[in-house]
N, C-alpha and C positions, 0 to 999 in steps of 0.2 A: 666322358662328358657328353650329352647331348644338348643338341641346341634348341629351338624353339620348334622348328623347320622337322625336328626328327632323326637330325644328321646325326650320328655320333664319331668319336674318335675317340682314342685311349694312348697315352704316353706316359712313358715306363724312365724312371731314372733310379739311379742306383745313388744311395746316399753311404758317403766311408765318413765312421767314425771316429775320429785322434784324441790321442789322451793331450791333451793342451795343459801338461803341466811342464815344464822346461827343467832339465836335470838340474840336480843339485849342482854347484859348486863346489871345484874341489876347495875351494878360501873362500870364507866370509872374513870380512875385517872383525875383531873383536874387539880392540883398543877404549876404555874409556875417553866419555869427552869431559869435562869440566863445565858443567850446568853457571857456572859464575865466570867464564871467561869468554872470549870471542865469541862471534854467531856467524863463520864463515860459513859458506858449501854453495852448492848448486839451488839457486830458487827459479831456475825456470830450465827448462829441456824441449828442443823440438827438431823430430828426426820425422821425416816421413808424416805420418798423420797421429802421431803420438806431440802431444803439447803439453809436459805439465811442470804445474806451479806447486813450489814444493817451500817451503822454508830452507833456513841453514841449519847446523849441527844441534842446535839448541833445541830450536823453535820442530825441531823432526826427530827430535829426541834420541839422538847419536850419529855416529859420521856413518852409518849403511843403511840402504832404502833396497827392500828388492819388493821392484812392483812388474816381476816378470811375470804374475798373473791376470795382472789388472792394467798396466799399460802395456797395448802390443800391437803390431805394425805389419802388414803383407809386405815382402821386400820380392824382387827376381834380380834373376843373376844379369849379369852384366850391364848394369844398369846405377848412373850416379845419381847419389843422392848427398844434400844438404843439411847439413848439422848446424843447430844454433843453442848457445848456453849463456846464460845469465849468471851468473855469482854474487852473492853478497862478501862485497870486500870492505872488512870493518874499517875504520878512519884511521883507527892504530896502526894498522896493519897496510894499509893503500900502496905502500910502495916495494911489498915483495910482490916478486913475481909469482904467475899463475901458472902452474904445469899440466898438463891434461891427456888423458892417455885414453880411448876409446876400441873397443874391442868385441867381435860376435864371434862366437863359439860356434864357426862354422860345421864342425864333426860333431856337436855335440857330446864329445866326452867331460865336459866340465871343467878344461882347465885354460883354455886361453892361450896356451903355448906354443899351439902348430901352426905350420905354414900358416901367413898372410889373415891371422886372428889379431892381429895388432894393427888393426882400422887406420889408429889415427894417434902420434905421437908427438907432441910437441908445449910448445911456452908461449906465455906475450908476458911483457913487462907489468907494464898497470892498467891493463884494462880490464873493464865489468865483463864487457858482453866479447864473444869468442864463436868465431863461425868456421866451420871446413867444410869440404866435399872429399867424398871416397864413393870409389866404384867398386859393386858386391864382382866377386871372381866368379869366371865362368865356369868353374867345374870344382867339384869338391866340396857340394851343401847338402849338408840332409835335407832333406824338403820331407813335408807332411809330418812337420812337428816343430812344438816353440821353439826355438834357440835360444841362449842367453845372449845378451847385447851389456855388457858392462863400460861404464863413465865413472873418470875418476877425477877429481880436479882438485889440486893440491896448492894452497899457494907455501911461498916459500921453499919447499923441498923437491927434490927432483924425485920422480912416480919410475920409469922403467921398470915395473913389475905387476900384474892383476893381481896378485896378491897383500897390495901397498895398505900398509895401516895408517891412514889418517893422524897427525898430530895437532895438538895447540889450537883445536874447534877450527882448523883452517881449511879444513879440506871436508870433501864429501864422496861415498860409493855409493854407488847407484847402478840397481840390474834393471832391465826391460826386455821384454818379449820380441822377438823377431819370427817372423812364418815363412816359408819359402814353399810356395806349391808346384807341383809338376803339372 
């Protein structure tokens, strides 16, 4: 660059390219929903700077959303972050409870099952909206590439599994993108 004056200067950066697609899963849910009965699931999701409003099982056209390429979030390690969830809980249905299981595929192998890849485990009785905090671990993240982030919220049935098939339109799975840079 030169300026007006005649000065010039030159500054040199190195640009690294990542493939930003996040591994496959080793489970997708498969399960039909019943287009005539319940319209439970997740209709709203907000982690970090990822916000979205999504319908339920019906209205998103089965119980598994993966929008790990289109919704995705910069995380660092050691560092806590805020989770907030929405559900649509039919009026039939209001008084089972909601089960909700949260989880990043920290090694990215695609399965959910190692050390400290289970975020976030737990119930409320009848409520819509559901909030936690989890802090990312200080060692043991691939960085410089998507992660999957998988949310599962079931009402009625207890979840303890990433691999959990949705029943009776009450539940919803949902993947999103996690990045961790160096």
């Amino acid at each position: 660059a030169t300026n007006e004056n005649g000065a010039s200067s030159t500054l040199t950066k190195n640009v690294y390219v990542h493939d930003l697609t996040p591994t496959n899963p080793t489970c997708i849910p498969t399960s039909s929903y019943n287009a005539n009965g319940y319209d439970g699931g997740i209709t709203f999701f907000e982690f970090n700077t990822i916000r979205k409003t999504s319908g339920g099982v019906i209205s998103d056209n089965g119980y598994y959303q993966d929008y790990s390429c289109s919704d995705q979030t910069i995380l660092e390690t050691r560092t806590t972050y805020d989770v907030n969830i929405i559900q649509y809980r039919p009026a039939n249905a209001l008084s089972f409870s909601t089960n909700i299981e949260f989880y990043i595929d920290y090694n990215n192998d695609g399965d959910f099952l190692d050390a400290n890849e289970t975020v976030f485990s737990g119930s409320t009785s009848t409520a819509s909206s559901l909030s936690f905090s989890f802090t990312t671990p200080n060692s043991g993240v691939v960085e410089n590439a998507i992660l999957r982030a998988r949310l599962i919220v079931q009402q009625l049935d207890a979840i303890n599994d990433p691999c959990f098939e949705p029943q009776y339109n009450l539940g919803q799975v949902e993947d999103y993108g996690v990045y961790f840079g160096n």
